[in-house]
C-alpha angles and dihedrals in degrees: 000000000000138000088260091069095069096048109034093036089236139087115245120187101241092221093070114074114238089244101058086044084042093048090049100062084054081068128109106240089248093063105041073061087056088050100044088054089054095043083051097051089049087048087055090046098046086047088046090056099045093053099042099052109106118260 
C-alpha cells in the first residue's frame, strides 16, 4: 500500500504515473474498455516474455 492510500483514500501502483490514471477517469466508459483491452494485451505480452526467457 502506498502513501497515497492514506490520502487519497485509494490505492495507486506506484509504477503508473497520476496523470495517465488522472487522465483515465476523464474517459467515456466505452473507452476505459478500450484501455483496459489494450492493458490486457501488454500484460499477456509482458507474461508471454518472462516465461519464455531461457533458465
Amino acid at each position: 500500500m502506498s502513501p497515497n492510500y492514506l490520502l487519497n483514500g485509494a490505492m495507486h501502483p506506484e509504477n503508473i504515473p497520476l496523470d495517465i490514471a488522472a487522465d483515465i477517469t476523464k474517459c467515456k466508459g466505452e473507452d476505459i474498455e478500450v484501455i483496459a483491452e489494450i492493458v490486457k494485451i501488454y500484460v499477456e505480452k509482458a507474461n508471454k516474455d518472462v516465461t519464455s526467457r531461457p533458465k
